[in-house]
C-alpha positions in Angstrom: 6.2 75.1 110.1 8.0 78.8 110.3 8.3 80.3 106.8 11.5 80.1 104.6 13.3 82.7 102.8 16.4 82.1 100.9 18.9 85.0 99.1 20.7 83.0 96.2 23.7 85.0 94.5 25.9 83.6 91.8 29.9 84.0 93.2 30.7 85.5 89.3 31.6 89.0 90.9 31.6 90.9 93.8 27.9 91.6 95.7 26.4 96.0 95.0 23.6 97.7 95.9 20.8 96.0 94.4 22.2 92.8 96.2 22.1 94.3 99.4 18.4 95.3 98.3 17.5 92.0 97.8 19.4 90.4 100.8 18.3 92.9 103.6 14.9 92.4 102.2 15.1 88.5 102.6 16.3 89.2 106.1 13.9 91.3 107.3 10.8 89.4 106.3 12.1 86.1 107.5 12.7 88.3 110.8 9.5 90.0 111.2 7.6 86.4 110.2 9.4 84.3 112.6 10.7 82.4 109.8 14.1 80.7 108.4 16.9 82.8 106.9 18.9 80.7 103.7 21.9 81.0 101.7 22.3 79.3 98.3 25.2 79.4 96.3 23.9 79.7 92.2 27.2 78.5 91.0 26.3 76.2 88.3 28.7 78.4 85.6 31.7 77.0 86.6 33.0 78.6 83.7 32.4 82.8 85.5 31.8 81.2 89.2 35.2 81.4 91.4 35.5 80.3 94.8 37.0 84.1 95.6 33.7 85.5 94.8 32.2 83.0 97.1 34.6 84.4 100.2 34.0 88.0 99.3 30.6 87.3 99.8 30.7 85.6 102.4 32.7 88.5 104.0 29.9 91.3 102.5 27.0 89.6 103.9 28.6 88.8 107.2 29.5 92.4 107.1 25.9 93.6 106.2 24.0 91.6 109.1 23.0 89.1 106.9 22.6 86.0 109.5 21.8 82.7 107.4 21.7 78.9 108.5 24.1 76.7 107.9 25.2 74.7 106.0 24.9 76.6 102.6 23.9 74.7 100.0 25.9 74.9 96.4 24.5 74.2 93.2 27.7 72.7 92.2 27.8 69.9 94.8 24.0 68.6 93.6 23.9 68.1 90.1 22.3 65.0 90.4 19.0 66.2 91.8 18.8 68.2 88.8 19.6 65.4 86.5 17.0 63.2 87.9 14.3 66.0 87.4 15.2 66.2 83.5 14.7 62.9 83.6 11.6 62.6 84.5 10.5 64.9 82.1 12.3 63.1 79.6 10.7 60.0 80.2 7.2 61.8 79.5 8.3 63.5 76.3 8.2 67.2 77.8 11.8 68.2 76.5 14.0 67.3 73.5 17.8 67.5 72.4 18.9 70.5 70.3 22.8 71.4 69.2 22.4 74.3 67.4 25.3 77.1 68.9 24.2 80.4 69.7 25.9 81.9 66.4 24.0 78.9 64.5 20.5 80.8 66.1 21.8 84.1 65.3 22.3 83.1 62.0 18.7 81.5 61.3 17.0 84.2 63.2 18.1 86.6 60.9 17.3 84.4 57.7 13.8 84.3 59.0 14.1 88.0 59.4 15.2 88.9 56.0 12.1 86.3 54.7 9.4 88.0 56.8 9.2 91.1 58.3 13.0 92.3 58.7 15.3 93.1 61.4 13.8 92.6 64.9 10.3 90.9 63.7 11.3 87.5 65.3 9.3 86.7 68.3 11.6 87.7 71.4 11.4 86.8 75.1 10.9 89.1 78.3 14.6 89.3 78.0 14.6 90.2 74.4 16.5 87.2 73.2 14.9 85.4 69.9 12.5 82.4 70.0 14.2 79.6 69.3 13.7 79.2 65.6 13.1 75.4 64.9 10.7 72.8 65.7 11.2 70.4 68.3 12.7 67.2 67.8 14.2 68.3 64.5 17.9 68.0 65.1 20.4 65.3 64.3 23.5 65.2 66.4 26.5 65.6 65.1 29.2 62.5 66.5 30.2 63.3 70.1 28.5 66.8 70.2 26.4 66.4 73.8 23.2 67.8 73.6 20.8 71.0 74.8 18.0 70.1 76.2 14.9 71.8 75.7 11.6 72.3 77.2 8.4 71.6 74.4 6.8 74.4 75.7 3.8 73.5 73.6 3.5 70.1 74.9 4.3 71.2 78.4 1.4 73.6 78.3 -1.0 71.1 77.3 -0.1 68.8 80.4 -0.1 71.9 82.8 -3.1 73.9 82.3 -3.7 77.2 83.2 -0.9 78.6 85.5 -0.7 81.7 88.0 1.2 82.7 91.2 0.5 84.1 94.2 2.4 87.6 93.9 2.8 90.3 97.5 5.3 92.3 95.3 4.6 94.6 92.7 4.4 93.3 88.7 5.2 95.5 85.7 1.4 96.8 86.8 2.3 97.8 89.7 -0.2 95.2 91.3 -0.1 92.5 93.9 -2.6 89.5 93.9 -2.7 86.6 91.6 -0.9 86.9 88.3 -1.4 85.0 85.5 1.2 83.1 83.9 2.4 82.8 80.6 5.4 80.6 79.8 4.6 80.3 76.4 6.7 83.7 75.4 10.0 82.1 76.5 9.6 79.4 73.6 11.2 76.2 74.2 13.5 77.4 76.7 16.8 75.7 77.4 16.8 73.6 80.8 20.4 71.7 80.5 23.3 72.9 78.9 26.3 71.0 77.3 28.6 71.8 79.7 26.0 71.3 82.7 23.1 68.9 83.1 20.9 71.7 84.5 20.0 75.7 83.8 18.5 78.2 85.8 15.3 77.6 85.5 15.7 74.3 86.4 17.7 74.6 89.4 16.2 76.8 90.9 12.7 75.1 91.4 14.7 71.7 92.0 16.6 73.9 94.9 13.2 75.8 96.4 11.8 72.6 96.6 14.3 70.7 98.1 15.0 73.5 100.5 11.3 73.8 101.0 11.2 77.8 100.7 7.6 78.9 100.9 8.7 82.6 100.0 10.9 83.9 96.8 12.1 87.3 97.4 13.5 88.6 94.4 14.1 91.7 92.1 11.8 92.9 89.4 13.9 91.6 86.6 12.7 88.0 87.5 9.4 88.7 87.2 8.5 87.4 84.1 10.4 84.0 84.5 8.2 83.0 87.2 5.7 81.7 84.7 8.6 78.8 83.9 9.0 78.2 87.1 5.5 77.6 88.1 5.2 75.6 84.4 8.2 73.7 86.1 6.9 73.2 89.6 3.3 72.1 88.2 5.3 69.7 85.2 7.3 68.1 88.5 4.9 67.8 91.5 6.7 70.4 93.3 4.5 73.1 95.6 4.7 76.7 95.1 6.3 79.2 96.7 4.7 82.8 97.6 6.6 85.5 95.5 7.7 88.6 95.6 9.7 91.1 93.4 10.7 94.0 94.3 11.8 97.0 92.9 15.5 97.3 91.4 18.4 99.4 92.3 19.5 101.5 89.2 22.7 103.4 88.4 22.8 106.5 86.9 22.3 105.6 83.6 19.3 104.4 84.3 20.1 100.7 83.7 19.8 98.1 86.6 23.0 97.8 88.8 25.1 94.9 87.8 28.4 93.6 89.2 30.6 95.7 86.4 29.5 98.8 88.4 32.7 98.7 90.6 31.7 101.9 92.5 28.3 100.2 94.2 30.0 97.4 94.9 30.0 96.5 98.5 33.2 95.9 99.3 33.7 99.0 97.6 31.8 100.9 99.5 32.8 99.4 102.9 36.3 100.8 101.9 35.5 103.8 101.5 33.9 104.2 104.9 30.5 103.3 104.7 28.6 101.3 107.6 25.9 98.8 107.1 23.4 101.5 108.5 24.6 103.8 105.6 24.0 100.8 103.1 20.4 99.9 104.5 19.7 104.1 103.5 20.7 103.8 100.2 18.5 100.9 99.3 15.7 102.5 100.8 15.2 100.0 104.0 14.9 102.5 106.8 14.3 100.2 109.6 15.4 96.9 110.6 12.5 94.6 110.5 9.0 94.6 108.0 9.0 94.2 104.5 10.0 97.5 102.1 7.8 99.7 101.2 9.2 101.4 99.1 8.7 100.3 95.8 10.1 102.1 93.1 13.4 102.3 91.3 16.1 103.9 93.1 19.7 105.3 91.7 22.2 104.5 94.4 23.2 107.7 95.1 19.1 108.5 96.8 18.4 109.0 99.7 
């Protein structure tokens, strides 16, 4: 079986730099492997995700030389497959309800705070959001109120075992090999929301799966949430991609690009004159085929 690579965007805004990173990349391994080219629509948010985005990306990737297989699939359009995988873990006690709001959190983060060691001692996450600050199984709905699901990450571990993936990218070390994973640092993270019976983490190991991907390609920033996913993909029987992050594009602030930064935004950019040869230079992809080897941050103005 040929190898499969997928690009996933979220339509929520309009596609930069450090998408076209990320989507060039896909293309060119899955080129130079003889492998399968995807495109998956992350628009579970129906709340940010508009079906303009979708066409402007549409247009941008089209525009870029991004060639993917049809037909794409859409987050939206499968929520059941995401249901029945909460299910499952359900039925074997590996996640409970919560309905605490996010101010609620806020608020009993910092009363833990003020009790111990101040502002900021609460255990945080790779993405420097707080812990969640109860025990599981603790919360009493409230009449109506639908539920958060969480993960028991405690419990979870103790069915799983020792985790690790398979890594060709670069880590925070700079290293490639196999990484050890640690899930534990995200707490009991969130894996269906009120509004939606799924989360990112969820969906996205539901969607490799189902899609069978055998390699992520993704930026830097997602490093650190692979150790859910592989918690996930070991809790559900699902196999395990090959992974690889690569470096991110950054503006000149020195924060990663995101789509508020009008000026690196594609469509932007293709406006204003630029060709999809003048794109693959400023992410750093000199040629058309191989992987990048170029691995460091890069402002979008480098050349």
């Amino acid at each position: 079986m040929p190898p499969v690579f997928r690009f996933a965007p979220s339509p929520n805004g309009y596609l930069h730099l450090g998408h076209a990173l990320s989507a060039l990349l896909n293309g060119d391994m899955a080129q130079a492997a003889g492998g399968r080219l995807l495109l998956r629509i992350e628009d579970i948010d129906a709340a940010r995700c508009r079906p303009e985005y979708e066409r402007a990306l549409d247009e941008d990737l089209g525009w870029l030389g991004f060639d993917w297989e049809r037909p794409v699939r859409r987050q939206s359009e499968h929520l059941d497959a995401y249901r029945d995988a909460l299910e499952r873990l359900r039925a074997r006690g590996l996640v409970y309800p919560s309905y605490e709001s996010r101010g609620e959190i806020a608020r009993l983060v910092a009363e833990r705070e003020a009790a111990g060691g101040g502002p900021g001692s609460w255990p945080r996450d790779p993405d420097g959001a707080p812990l969640y600050p109860l025990p599981p199984r603790h919360g009493v709905g409230r009449p109506g109120e639908a539920a958060i699901w969480r993960l028991d990450m405690m419990r979870a571990l103790a069915e799983a075992g020792p985790l690790s993936w398979r890594e060709t990218g670069m880590g925070p070390d700079g290293k490639a090999g196999t990484v050890p994973a640690d899930p534990a640092r995200w707490g009991d993270v969130v894996l269906a929301r009120r509004e939606t019976p799924t989360s990112y983490h969820l969906s996205v190991v539901v969607d490799d799966a189902l899609q069978t991907v055998t390699h992520v390609v993704r930026g830097q920033d997602l490093f650190h949430a692979t150790a859910v996913h592989r918690l996930l993909q070991v809790l559900l029987g699902l196999p395990a991609p090959v992974y690889r992050h690569h470096r991110l594009m950054m503006g000149a602030d020195g924060r990663k690009l995101s789509k508020r930064d009008g000026a690196t935004a594609l469509r932007a950019l293709r406006a204003a004159g630029a060709t999809p040869a003048d794109i693959r230079r400023r992410v750093g992809l000199l040629s058309g085929t191989g992987p990048d080897q170029r691995e460091k941050s890069r402002s979008p103005g480098s050349t």
